[in-house]
RODO-2510 file (C-alpha; in nm, 4 decimals, decimal comma):
residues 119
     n   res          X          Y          Z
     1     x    -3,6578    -0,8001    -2,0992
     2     x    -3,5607    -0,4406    -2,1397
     3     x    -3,1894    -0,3406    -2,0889
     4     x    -3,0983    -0,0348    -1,8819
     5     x    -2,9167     0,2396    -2,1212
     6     x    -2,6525     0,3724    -1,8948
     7     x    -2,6644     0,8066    -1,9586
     8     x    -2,4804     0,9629    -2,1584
     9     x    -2,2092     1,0618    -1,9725
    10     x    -2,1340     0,7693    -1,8514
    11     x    -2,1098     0,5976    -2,2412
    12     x    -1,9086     0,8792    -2,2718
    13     x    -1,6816     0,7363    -1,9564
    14     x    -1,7123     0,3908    -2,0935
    15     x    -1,5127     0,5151    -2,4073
    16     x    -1,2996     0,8110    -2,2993
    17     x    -1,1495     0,6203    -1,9773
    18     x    -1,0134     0,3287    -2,1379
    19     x    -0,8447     0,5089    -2,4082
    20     x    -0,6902     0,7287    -2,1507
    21     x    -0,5800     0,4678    -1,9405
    22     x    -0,3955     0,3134    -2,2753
    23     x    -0,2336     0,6470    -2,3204
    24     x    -0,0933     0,5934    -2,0182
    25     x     0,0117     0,2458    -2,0341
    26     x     0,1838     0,3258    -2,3588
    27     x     0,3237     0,6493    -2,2194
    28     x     0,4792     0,4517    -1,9563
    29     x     0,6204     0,1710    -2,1669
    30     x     0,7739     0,4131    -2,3877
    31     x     0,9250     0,5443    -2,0906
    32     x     1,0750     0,2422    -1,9293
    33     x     1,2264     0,1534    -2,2616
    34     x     1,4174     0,4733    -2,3158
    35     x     1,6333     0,3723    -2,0578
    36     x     1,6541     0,7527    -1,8849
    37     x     1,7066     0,7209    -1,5339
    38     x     1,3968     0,8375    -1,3704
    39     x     1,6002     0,9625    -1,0706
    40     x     1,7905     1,2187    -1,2535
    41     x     1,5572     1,3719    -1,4744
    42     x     1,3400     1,4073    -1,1719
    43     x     1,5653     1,6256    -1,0225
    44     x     1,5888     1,8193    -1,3265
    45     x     1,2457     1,8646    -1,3330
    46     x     1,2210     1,9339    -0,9401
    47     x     1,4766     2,2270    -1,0243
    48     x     1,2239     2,4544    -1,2055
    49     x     1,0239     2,6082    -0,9605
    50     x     0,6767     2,5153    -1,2259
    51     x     0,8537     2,1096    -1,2160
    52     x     0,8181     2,1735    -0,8483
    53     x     0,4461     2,3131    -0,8933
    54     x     0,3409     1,9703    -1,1244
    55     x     0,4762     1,7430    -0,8471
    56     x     0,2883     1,8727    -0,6107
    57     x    -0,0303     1,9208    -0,8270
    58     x     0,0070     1,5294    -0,9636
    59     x     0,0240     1,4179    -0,6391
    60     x    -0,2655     1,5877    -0,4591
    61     x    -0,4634     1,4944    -0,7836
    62     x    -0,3678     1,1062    -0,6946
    63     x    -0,3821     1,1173    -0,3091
    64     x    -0,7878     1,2804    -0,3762
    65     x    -0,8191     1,0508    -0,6546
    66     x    -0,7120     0,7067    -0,4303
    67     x    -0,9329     0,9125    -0,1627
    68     x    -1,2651     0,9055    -0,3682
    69     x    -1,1715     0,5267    -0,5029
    70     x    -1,1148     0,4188    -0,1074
    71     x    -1,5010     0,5822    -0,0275
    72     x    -1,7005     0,3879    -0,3038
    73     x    -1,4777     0,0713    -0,2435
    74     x    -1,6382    -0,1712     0,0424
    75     x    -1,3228    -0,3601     0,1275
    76     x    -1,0332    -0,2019     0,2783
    77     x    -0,8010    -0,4721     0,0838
    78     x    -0,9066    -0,3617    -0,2359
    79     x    -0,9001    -0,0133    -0,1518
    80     x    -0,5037    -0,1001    -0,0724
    81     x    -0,4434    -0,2572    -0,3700
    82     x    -0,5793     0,0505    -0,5555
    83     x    -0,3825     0,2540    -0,3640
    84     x    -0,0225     0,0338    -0,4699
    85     x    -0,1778     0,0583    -0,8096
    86     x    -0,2512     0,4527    -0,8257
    87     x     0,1202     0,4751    -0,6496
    88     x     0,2897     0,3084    -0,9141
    89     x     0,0929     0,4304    -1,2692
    90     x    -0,0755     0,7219    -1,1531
    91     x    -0,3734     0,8413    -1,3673
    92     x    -0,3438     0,5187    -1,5516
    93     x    -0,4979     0,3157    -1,2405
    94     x    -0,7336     0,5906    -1,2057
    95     x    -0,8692     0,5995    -1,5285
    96     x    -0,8915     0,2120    -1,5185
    97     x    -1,0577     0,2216    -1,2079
    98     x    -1,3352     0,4913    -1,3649
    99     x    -1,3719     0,2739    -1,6698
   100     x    -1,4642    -0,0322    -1,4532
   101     x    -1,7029     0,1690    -1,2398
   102     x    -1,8725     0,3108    -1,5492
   103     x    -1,8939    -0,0048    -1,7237
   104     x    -2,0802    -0,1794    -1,3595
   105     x    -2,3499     0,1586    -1,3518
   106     x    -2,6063     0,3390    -1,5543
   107     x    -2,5808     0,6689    -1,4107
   108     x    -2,3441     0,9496    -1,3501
   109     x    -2,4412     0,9541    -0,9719
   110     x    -2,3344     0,5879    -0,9070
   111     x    -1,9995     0,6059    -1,1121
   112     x    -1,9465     0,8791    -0,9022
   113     x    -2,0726     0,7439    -0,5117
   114     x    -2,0913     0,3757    -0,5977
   115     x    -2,4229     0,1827    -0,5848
   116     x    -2,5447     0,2299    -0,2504
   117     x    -2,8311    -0,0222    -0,0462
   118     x    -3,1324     0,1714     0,0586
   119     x    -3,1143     0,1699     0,4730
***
């Protein structure tokens, strides 16, 4: 029985997206345990008119990236849960959620769409 080799782009995925996604994670720890009120240095940041720029650019990068997660996903529910998940870590749910789709497809075109049944 011969195994499917998944392209190389997609081994690429299989690497590069869990590593990012434990950037994150860390990232995030490291965060929480400085004890820095996230409130405050958000308005810091919100100050600078380029602070003001990134917010808006992170969050149109999550809202599309929650968007393309909520078209290959087949239940609504777990589409939601993704969505609480991409709300609360950001990029870190999204690069876990790439990751898992790369690691359950062979190509770049059904990481991308999902595996789809022929009509």
């Amino acid at each position: 029985m011969s195994a499917v080799r998944p392209e190389p782009a997609v081994r690429v995925l299989r690497v590069l997206a869990p590593l990012g996604a434990l950037v994150m994670a860390v990232t995030i720890v490291l965060a929480l345990a400085s004890g820095a009120p996230l409130g405050a240095e958000g308005t810091e940041i919100a100050a600078f008119v380029w602070g003001r720029v990134t917010f808006v650019d992170l969050g149109l990068a999550l809202v599309l990236g929650w968007l393309w997660i909520a078209s290959r996903e087949r239940s609504v529910a777990r589409a939601l849960v993704w969505l609480v998940l991409t709300a609360v870590t950001g990029s870190g749910a999204l690069l876990v959620y790439v990751s898992i789709a790369a690691w359950r497809t062979h190509t770049l075109h059904e990481v991308l769409v999902g595996r789809r049944r022929a009509a």
